[in-house]
C-alpha positions as CSV (number, residue, x, y, z in Angstrom):
1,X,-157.0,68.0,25.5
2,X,-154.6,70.9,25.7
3,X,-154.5,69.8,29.9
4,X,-152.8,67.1,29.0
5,X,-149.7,68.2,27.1
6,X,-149.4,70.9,29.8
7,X,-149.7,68.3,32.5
8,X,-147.1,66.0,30.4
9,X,-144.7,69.4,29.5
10,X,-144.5,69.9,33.3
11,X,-143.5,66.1,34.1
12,X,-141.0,65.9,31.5
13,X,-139.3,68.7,33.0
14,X,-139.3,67.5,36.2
15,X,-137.5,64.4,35.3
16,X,-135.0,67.4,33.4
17,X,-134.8,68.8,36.9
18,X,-133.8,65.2,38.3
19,X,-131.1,64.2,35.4
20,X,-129.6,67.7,36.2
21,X,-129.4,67.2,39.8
22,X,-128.1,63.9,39.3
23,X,-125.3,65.0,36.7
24,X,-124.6,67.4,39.2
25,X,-123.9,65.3,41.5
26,X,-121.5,63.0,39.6
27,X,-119.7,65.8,38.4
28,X,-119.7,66.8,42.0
29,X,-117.7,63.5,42.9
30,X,-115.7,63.0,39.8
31,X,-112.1,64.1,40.3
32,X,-111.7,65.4,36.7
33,X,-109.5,68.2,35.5
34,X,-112.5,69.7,33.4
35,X,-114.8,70.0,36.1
36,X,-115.3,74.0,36.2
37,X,-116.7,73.4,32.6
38,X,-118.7,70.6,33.6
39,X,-119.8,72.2,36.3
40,X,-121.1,75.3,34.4
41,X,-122.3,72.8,31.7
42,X,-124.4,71.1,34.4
43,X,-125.6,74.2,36.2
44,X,-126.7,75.3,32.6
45,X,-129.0,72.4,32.2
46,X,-130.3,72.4,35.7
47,X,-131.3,76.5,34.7
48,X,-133.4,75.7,31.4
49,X,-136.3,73.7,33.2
50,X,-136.2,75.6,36.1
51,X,-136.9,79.1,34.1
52,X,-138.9,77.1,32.0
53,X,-141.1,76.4,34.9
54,X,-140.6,80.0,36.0
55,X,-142.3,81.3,32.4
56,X,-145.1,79.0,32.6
57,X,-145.7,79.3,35.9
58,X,-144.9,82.9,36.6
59,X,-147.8,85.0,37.5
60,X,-149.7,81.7,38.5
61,X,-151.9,80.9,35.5
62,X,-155.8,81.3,35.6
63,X,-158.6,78.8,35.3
64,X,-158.6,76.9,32.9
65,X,-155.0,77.3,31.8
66,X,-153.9,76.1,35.4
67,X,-155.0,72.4,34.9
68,X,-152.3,71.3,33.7
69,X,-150.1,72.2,36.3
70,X,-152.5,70.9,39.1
71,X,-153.0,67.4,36.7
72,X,-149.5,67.1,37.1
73,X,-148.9,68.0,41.0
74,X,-151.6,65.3,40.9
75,X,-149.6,62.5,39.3
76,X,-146.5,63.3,41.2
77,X,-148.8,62.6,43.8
78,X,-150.3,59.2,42.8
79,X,-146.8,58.1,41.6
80,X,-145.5,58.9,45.1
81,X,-148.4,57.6,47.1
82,X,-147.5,54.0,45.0
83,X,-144.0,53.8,45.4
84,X,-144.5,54.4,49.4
85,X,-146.9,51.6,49.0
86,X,-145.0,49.2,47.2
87,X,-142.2,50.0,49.7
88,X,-143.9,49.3,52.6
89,X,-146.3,46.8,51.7
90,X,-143.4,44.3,49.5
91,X,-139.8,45.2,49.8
92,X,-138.8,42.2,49.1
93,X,-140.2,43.1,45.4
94,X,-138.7,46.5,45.3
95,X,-135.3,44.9,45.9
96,X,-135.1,42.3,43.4
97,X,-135.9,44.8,41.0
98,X,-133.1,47.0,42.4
99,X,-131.2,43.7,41.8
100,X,-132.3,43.0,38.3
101,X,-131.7,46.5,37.3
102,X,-127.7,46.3,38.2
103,X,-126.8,43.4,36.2
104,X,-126.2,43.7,33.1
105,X,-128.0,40.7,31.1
106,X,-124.4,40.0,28.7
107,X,-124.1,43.8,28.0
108,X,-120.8,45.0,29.1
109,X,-121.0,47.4,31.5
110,X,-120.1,50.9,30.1
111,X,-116.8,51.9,32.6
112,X,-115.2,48.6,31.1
113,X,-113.5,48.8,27.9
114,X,-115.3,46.5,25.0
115,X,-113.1,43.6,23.2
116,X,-112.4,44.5,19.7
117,X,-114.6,43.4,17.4
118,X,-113.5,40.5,15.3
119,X,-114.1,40.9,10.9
120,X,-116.3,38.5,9.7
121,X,-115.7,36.8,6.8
């Protein structure tokens, strides 16, 4: 089912879009003395799925090929329509999640250095 893969190629480049917006935004906040290059590395990824989307999207594609688009737009929508759900209907669920998401289960956290590593014998 080619609508599938086209649905699933639009998805995965959404969540590109959001890891892009998101590195620009740390790189945004970070006080670094490479962060023109960062910057430009960042705005580089944020353009790929973007024109990506502009290609496949760019006269608006005909029946059938504009399933997978639509299939998409459609799980975006059920996705969405859950997570208001959840959020309104148990909070109390949603933040222990949050909660069990920020510790780190005796993995050290990557922004702390890691004790050497002993030989074993």
């Amino acid at each position: 089912m080619l609508f599938g893969a086209a649905a699933g190629s639009y998805l995965v480049e959404a969540i590109y879009v959001l890891l892009a917006v998101t590195a620009l935004w740390l790189v945004w906040k970070a006080a670094s003395r490479y962060r023109i290059w960062q910057l430009i590395a960042v705005v580089v990824g944020l353009a790929t799925p973007i024109l990506a989307y502009k290609g496949s999207l760019d006269p608006w594609p005909t029946y059938p090929n504009n399933r997978g688009i639509i299939f998409a737009l459609v799980s975006v929508g059920i996705a969405v329509v859950w997570w208001a759900y959840l959020r309104y209907r148990h909070p109390e669920r949603i933040r222990t999640a949050a909660a069990y998401a920020e510790e780190h289960h005796d993995v050290p956290p990557l922004d702390e250095p890691l004790a050497e590593a002993q030989p074993q014998r």
